[in-house]
C-alpha positions in Angstrom: 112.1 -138.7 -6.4 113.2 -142.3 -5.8 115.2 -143.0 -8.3 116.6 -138.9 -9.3 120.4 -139.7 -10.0 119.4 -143.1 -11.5 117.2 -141.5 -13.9 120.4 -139.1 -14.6 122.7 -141.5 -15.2 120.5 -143.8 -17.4 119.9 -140.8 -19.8 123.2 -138.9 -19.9 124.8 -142.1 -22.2 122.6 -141.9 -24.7 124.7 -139.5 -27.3 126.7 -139.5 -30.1 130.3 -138.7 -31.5 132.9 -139.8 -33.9 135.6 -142.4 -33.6 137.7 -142.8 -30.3 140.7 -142.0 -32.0 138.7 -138.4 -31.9 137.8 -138.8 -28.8 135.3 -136.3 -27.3 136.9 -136.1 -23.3 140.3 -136.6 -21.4 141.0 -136.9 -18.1 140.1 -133.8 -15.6 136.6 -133.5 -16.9 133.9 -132.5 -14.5 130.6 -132.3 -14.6 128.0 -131.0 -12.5 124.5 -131.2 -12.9 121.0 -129.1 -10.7 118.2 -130.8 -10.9 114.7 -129.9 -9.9 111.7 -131.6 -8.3 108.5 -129.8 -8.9 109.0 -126.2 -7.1 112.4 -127.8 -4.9 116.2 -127.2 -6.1 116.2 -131.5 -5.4 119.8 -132.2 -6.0 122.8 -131.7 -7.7 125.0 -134.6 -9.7 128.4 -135.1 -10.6 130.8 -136.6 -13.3 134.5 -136.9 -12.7 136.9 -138.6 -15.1 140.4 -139.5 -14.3 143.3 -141.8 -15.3 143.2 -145.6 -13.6 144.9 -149.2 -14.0 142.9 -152.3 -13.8 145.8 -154.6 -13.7 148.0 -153.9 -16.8 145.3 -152.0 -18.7 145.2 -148.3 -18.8 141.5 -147.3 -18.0 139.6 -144.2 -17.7 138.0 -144.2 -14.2 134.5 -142.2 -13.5 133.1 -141.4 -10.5 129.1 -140.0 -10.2 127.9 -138.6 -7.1 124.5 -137.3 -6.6 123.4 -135.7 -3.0 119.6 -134.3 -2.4 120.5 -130.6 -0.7 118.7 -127.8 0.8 114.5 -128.6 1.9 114.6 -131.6 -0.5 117.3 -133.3 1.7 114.5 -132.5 4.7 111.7 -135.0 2.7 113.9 -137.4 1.1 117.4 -138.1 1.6 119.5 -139.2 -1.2 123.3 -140.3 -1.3 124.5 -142.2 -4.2 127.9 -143.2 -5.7 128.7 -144.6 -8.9 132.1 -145.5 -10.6 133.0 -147.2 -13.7 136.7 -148.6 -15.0 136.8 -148.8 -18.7 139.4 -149.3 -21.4 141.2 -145.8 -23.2 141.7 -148.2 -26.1 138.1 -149.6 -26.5 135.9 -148.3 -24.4 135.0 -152.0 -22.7 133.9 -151.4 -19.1 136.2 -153.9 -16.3 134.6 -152.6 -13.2 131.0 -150.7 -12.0 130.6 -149.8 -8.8 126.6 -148.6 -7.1 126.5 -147.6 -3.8 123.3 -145.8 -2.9 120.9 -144.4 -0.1 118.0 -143.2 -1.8 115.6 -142.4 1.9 116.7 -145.4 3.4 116.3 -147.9 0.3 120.1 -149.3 -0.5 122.3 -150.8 -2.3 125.8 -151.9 -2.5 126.7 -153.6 -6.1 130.4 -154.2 -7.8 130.2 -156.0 -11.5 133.6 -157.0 -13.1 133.7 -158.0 -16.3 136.3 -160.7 -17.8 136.5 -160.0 -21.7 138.5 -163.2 -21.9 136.7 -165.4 -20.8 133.1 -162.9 -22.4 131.3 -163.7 -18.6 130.9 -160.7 -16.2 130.4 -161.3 -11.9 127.8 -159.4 -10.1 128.5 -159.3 -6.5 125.3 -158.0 -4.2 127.3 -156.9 -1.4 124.0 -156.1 0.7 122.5 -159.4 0.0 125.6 -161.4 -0.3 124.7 -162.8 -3.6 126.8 -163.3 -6.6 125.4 -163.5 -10.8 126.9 -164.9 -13.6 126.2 -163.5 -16.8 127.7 -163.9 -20.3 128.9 -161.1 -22.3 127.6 -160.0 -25.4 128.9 -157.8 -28.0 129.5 -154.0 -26.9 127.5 -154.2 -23.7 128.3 -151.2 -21.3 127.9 -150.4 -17.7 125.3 -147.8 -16.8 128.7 -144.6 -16.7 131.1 -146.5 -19.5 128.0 -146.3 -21.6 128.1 -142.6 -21.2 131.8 -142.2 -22.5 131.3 -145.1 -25.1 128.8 -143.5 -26.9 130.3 -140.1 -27.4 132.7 -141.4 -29.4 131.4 -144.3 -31.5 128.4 -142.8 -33.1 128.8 -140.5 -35.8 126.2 -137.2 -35.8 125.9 -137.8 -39.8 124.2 -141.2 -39.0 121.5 -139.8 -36.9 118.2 -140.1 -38.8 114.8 -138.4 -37.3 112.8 -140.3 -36.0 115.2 -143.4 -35.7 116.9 -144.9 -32.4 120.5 -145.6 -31.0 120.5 -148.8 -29.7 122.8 -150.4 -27.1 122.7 -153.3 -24.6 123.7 -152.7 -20.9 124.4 -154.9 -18.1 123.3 -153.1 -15.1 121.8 -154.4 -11.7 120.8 -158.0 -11.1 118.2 -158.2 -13.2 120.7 -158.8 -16.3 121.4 -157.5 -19.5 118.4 -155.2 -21.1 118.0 -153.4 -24.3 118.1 -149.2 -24.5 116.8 -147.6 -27.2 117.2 -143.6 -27.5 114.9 -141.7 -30.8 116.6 -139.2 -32.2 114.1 -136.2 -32.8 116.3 -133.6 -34.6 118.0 -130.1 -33.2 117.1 -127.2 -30.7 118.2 -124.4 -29.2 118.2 -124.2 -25.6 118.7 -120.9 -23.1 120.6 -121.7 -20.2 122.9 -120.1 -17.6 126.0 -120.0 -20.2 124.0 -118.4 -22.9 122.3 -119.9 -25.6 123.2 -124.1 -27.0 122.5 -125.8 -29.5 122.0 -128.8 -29.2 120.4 -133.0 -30.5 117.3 -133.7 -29.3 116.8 -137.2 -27.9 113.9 -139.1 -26.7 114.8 -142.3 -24.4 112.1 -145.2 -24.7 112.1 -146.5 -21.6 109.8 -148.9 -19.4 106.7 -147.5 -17.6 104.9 -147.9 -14.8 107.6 -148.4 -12.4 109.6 -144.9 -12.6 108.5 -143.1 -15.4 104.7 -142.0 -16.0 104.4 -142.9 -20.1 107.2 -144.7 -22.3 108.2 -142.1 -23.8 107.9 -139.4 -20.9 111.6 -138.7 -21.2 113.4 -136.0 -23.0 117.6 -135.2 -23.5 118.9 -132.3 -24.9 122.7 -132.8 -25.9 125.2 -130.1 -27.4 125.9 -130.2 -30.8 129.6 -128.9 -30.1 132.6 -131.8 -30.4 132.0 -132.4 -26.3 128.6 -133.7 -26.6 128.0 -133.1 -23.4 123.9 -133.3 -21.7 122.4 -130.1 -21.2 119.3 -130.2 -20.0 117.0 -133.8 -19.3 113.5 -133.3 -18.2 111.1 -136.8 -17.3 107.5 -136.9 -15.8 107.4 -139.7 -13.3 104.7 -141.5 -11.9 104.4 -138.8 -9.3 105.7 -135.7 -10.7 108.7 -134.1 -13.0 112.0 -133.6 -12.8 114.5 -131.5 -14.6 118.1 -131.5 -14.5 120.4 -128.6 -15.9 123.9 -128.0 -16.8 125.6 -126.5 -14.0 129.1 -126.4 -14.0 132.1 -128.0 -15.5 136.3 -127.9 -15.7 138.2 -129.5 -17.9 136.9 -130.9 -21.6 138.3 -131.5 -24.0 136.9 -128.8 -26.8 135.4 -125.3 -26.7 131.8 -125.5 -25.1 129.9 -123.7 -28.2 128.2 -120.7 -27.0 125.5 -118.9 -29.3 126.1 -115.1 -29.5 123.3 -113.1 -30.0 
């Protein structure tokens, strides 16, 4: 249960929408996710987006919080934070922020990215360390990537079978490749009623988190919010679910099936 809100944030990017001018949030969205560990209500998650500067550029700033709660907080405590600055016009991240406390493991990371000059800083607070790394075209931050993606894919493109691909520049390891198939449509039950929603399966690296490569799943709603509703992962020790919860403030209807 390590790594619970990473494992959130990693996945909830991965979607699709139109173009920005059509964009698929505004400011005041909120987002809040429950996720499960086995038997245990494990922790909940949030997404808030609001209206920021970095300098003279207008940016929409996001901040994630995920807390473990209730027995789960008893085995393993988690308390993380994550925030990301990126541009209303583009979408190009300037600033990502990871705090975290995942039972005692920590970590205190800021990244800000110069698009002039294409070269991004990592500074390891903990450690006291800083990386260079050159940018390369529409890398993301683990949250812009979330917003980004919403609203430069069109769902028309998707093809079964076939992956989204993106590249990400997210802890000091560097840049890496994400790749998320796209397994066609389903309808899901959940508190609100029924959803429907894109199917997604995230390919991601095993051994280390995640039991298999492909031991991930994403359900996203088909409505013009594309917002995740459900994610479920088997990890080396266990599974994990995370559900829809709440939310305030987007931008279109949330689609609702009627029976």
């Amino acid at each position: 249960m390590k790594k619970v809100f990473t494992i959130l944030l990693l996945t909830l990017g991965f979607f699709v929408q139109a173009q920005y001018e059509s964009s698929a949030f505004k400011p005041g969205e909120w987002l809040k996710f429950r996720m499960h560990y086995g038997f245990l209500n494990a922790s909940y998650a949030t997404l808030h987006l609001k209206s920021d500067n970095i300098g003279e550029v207008p940016v929409y700033h996001v901040v994630g919080k995920g807390q473990t709660t209730g027995l789960a907080s008893l085995f393993f405590k988690v308390d993380d934070t994550y925030e990301s600055y990126f541009g209303k016009e583009d979408g190009k991240p300037y600033r990502f922020i990871r705090k975290i406390d995942e039972g005692g493991y920590t970590k205190d990371i800021e990244i800000n990215f110069d698009h002039t000059a294409d070269k991004a800083v990592l500074n390891d607070k903990k450690n006291k360390k800083k990386y260079n790394f050159d940018l390369q075209d529409s890398i993301q931050d683990l949250l812009s990537a979330f917003y980004y993606l919403r609203n430069n894919y069109d769902p028309d493109d998707l093809v079964k079978g076939e992956a989204v691909k993106l590249k990400m520049l997210y802890d000091d390891d560097g840049v890496f490749n994400f790749r998320l198939k796209y397994l066609g449509t389903e309808i899901l039950k959940t508190k609100f009623g029924k959803v429907e929603c894109f199917k997604f399966r995230p390919l991601v690296q095993s051994g280390r988190v995640f039991k298999e490569k492909e031991s991930l799943s994403l359900w996203v709603s088909k409505d013009k919010n594309r917002i995740p509703i459900r994610i479920q992962a088997d990890l080396a020790v266990g599974s994990i679910k995370a559900d829809l919860d709440g939310y305030n403030g987007l931008k279109h209807q949330f689609k609702i099936i009627m029976d």
